[in-house]
N, C-alpha and C positions, 0 to 999 in steps of 0.2 A: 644044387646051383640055382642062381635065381636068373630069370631067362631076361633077353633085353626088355627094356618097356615096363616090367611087372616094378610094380612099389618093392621098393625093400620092406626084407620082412618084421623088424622094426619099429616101421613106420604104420601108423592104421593109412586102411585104403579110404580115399575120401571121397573115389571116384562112384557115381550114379547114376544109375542106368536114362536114357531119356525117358519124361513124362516124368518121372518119379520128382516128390517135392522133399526140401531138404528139412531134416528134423527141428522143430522149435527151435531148441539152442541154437542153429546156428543160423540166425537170421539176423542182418546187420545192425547193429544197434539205436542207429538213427532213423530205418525203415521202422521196424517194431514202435520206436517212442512215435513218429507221426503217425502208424496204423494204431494206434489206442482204442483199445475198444473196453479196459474198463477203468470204472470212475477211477480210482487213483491217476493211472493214466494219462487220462483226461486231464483231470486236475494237475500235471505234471506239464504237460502240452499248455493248458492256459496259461499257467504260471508266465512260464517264458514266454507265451505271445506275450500278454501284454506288458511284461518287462519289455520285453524289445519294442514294444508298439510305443507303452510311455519315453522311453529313449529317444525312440527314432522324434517322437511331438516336440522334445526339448530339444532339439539338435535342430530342426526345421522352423519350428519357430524361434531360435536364438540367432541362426542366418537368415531370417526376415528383418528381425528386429534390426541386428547389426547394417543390413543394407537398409535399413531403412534414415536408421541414425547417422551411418556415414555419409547420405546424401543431404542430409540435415546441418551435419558439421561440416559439410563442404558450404554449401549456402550461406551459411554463417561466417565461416572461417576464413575458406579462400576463395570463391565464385565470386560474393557478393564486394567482400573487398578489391578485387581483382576487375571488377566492372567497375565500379564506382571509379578507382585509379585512373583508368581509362575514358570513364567520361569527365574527371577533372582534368586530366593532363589534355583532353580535346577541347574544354572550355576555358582552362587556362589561356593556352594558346593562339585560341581564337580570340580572344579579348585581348590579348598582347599584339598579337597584330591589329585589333581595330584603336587601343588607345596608342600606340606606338603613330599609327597614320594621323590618329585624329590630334595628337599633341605637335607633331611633324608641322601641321597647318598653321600652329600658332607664332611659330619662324622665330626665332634667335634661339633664346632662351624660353624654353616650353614650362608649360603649368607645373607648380611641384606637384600638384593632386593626380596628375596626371603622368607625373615622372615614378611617385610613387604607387600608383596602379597598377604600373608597366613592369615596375621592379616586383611587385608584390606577386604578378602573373607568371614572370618564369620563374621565382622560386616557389612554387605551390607548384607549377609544370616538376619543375628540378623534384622536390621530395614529393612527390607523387610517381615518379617516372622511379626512384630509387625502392619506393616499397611496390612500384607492379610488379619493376624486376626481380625484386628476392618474392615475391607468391608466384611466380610466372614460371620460372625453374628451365626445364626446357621443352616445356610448351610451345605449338606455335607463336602465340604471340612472342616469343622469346628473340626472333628476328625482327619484327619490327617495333620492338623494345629500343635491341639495340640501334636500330637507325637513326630513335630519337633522339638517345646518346650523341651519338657523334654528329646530327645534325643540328643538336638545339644550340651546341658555343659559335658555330657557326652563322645563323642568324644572329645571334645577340652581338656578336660582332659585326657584321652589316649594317645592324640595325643605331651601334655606338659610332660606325664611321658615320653614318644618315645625319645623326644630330649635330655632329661635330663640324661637315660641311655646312650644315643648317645655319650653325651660331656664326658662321663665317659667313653667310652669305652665298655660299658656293652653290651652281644650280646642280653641281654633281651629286648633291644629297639628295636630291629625289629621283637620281638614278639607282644610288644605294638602298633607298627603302623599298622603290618597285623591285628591287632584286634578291631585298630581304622579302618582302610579300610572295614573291614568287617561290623561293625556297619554300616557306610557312606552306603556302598551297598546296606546291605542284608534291611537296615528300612529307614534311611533319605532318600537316594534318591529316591525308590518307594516313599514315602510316601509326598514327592516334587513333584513324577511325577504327582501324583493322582492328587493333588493341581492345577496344570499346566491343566489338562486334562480335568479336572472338571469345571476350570476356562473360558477355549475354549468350550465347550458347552454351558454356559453360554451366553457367548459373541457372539455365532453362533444364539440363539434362540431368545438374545435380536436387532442382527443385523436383523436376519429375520422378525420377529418382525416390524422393521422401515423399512422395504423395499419389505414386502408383498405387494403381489397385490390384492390376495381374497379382502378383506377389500377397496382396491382403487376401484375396479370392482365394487362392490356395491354402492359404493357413486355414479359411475359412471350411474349407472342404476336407482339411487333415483334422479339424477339430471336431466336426459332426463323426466323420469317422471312427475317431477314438472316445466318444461318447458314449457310440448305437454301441458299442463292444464294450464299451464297461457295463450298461445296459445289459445287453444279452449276459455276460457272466456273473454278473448277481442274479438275474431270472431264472439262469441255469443252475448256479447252486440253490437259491430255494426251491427248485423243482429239484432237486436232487436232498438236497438235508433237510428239509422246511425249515428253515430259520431264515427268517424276513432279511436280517442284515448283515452285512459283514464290516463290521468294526474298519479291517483295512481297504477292504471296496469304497468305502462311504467315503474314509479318508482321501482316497486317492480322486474318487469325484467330485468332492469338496475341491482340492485340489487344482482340480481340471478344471470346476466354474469358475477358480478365483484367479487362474491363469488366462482365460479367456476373456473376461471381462477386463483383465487389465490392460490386454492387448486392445480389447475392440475399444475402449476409453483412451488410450495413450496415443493408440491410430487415428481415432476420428477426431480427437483436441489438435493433435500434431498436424494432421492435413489441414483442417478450420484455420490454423495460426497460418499456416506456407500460404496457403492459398490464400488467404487476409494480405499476407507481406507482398504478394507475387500480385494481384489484382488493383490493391491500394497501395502499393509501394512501388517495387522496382518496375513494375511495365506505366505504371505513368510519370515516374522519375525519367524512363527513357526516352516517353513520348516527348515529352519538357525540354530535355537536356538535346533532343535534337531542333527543334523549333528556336534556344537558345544559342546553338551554334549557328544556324541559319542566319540569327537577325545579329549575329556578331560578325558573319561572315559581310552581311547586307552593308554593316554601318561599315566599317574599312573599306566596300566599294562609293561608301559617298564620298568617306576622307580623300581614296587615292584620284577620285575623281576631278578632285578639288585641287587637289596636288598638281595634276595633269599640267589644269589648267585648261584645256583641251576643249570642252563640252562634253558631248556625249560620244565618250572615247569606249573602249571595252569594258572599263568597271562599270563604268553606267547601265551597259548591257548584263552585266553579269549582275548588279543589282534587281534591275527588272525581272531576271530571269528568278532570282532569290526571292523575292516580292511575290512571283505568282506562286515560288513552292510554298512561303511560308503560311499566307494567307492573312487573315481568316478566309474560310470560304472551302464548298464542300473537296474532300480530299487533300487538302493542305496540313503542312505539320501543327499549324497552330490549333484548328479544328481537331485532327487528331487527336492532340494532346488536353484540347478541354472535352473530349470524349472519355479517354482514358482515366482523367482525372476525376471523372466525376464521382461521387459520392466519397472522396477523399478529402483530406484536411487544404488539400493544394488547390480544390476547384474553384473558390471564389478568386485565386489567385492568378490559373488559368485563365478564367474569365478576365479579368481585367489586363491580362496581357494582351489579349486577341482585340478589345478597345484601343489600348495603346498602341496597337501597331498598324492601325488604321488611322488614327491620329497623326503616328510617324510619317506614312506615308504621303498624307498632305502635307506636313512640313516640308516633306523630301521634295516634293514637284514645287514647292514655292524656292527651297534654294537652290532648285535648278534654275528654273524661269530668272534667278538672280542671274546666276553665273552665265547664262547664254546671252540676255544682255547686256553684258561688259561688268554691272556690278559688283565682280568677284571678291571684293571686302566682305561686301554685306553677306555674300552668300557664307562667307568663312566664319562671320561672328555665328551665323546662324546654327551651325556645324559645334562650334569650339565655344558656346558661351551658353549661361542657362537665361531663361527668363521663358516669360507664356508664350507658347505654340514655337520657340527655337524648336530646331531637331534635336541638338543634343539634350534638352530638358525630357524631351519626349522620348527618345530613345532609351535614357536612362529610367524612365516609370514602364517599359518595356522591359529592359531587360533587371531591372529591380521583382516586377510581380514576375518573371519566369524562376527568378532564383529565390523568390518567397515559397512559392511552387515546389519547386524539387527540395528545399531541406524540409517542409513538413512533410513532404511523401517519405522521404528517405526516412526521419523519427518512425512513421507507420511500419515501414519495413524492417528497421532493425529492432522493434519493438517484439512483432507478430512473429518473425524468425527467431531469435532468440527463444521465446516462450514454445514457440514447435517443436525448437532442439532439445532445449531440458527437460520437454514433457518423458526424453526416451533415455533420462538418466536413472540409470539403475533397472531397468527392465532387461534387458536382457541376462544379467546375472540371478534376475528375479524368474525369467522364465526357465532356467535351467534348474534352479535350487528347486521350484514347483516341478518335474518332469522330475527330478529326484525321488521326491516327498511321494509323488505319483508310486513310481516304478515300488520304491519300499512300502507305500502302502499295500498295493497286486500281493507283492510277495509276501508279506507278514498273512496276510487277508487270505492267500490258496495255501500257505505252509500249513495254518493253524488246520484246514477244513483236510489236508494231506496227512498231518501230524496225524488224526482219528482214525487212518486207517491201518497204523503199525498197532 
């Protein structure tokens, strides 16, 4: 009989005493293959590192590239459009309110040049506001997309009651306009700027995004990596077979330079172009595009001032206060923005804006000094008519070189963007098919040096 506990007799006993070690055979398979101790072995263990090493290089570098390029094609695709929406649908606006005031002034029947400005102003708002919304999705800016919506028929209706009292005579229309104005202020244009604002952080995370370095720095350090170690395993096998080369070693290094250079070329063109776009483009496009909302905000406080009839009522104040932001002068947008611009196709354009609105400004204090001594005719032709040193001739050579300004910045930027993003077409397909080429080289290269020892 066999007692409790004892193995059946059957079975071999497999039990061993403590201290003792267990026979060759039966040591587990994956221990024995990493304790290798002779060459074939060896040459078994390298195989697979650097299969899995060339793997792992193609896989880390195809999710650099890919975040790289995505940040790329966002910039391009939807950031950059997505900003841009935003600062027209803010400078549409803006300008619809000041020719809407400044046409208001000329009483009955208003200037067609200036009825069609006004009209040409919300429908650029209008199809600008319709392609933020479809790139916006549901994005923050997504809210006060929608605000615009349902705020913009709302003015332009205010603003059609305005003219209509106007052509009559009625003093009620320039309570309609100051009411359209106030709407324009107090919600569409925050709720534009948000939009704009929103837009540019976007555009700033996804330019960062294509022209980080953390991410290049890593690659940079998995490819030295995998270098010293193709290194070492061709030193290793000529110190083991003396044959200088290995046919699939050589390959797979050629390989690895021609992947790495492609990277470190496609990287450093692609950040040169974002950074060109992003230095000379979009950040002084935005310096521009706010210094231009300013002095469109400024001229509707001379119109509504004018309107008043008043003197120096709050728009006059709110002028003043728009005059010390804009400037010229240290810390003001217009300085800003001939800072930003400089060495861009927009700075002589900068520059003569921040002229012109210095020039504005003495217009402005002479159609004031009109209108507080009773002359308010005179002060309105000054306003609503062009000839040398009017406001509105001057106004307009202000806000003409801001917007000469911002479309050549913009041409710079979607030039330099464009060319950043294509640099990263077909590379990452490119760097896997090489991490291939790699891995099958290692392996033809240690099979053949293995094959010699059956």
């Amino acid at each position: 009989m066999t007692a409790v506990g004892d193995p059946p007799r059957h079975a071999p006993d497999t039990r061993r005493a403590p201290g003792t070690r267990p026979a060759p055979g039966t040591r587990p398979a994956l221990r024995q293959f990493l304790r290798a101790t002779t060459t074939p072995a060896k040459l078994r263990l390298l195989l697979a590192g650097l299969v899995v090493l060339c793997l792992i290089w193609g896989g880390l570098a195809a999710w650099v590239v890919s975040q790289r390029a995505s940040g790329a094609n966002d910039v391009v695709g939807t950031s950059e459009p997505l900003s841009l929406d935003g600062q027209q649908i803010y400078r549409a606006l803006s300008d619809a309110d000041a020719t809407a005031a400044s046409a208001f002034l000329s009483g009955g029947l208003e200037p067609l040049a200036a009825r069609h400005r006004y009209q040409a102003d919300i429908a650029q708002a209008a199809a600008h506001l319709e392609s933020a919304t479809a790139a916006a999705g549901h994005s923050p800016a997504a809210r006060d997309l929608a605000k615009l919506s349902a705020g913009l028929p709302v003015y332009t209706g205010e603003v059609e009651t305005a003219r209509a009292d106007n052509r009559l005579g009625l003093p009620l229309g320039a309570a309609y306009l100051r009411e359209a104005s106030a709407l324009m202020r107090g919600t569409l244009l925050p709720a534009a700027r948000d939009v704009s604002a929103q837009a540019d952080a976007q555009l700033t995370a996804a330019s960062g995004q294509a022209t980080g370095l953390p991410l290049a720095l890593i690659l940079l350090v998995a490819a030295g990596l995998l270098g010293y170690v193709l290194y070492r395993a061709q030193r290793w096998l000529f110190q083991r077979t003396h044959r200088r080369l290995s046919p699939g070693l050589v390959v797979a290094s050629v390989a690895a330079v021609v992947s790495l250079l492609w990277l470190a070329i496609a990287f450093t063109v692609a950040r040169g172009d974002l950074l060109q776009a992003r230095d000379h483009g979009s950040a002084p496009v935005a310096a521009l595009a706010q210094a231009d909302i300013a002095a469109l905000q400024a001229r509707a406080d001379e119109s509504l001032t004018l309107i008043d009839a008043g003197g120096d009522d709050s728009f006059e104040a709110d002028f003043k206060t728009v005059e010390h932001r804009l400037g010229p002068g240290p810390g003001t947008l217009l300085t800003d923005a001939v800072t930003a611009a400089r060495g861009s196709p927009g700075a002589g354009s900068a520059s003569a804006a921040a002229t012109a609105a210095t020039a504005w400004y003495a217009a402005h204090r002479t159609v004031r000094s009109l209108d507080d001594s009773g002359r308010h005719t005179q002060a309105v032709r000054l306003v609503t008519t062009s000839g040398p040193g009017h406001s509105g001739t001057l106004f307009t050579r202000l806000d003409g070189s801001l917007t000469a300004a911002i479309a050549a910045d913009q041409v710079v930027f979607r030039t330099h963007a464009v060319a950043g993003r294509d640099v990263f077409t077909g590379l990452e397909v490119g760097v896997i098919v090489l991490a291939l080429i790699m891995a099958a080289g290692c392996f033809r290269g240690l099979s053949t040096r293995l094959a010699e020892y059956r």
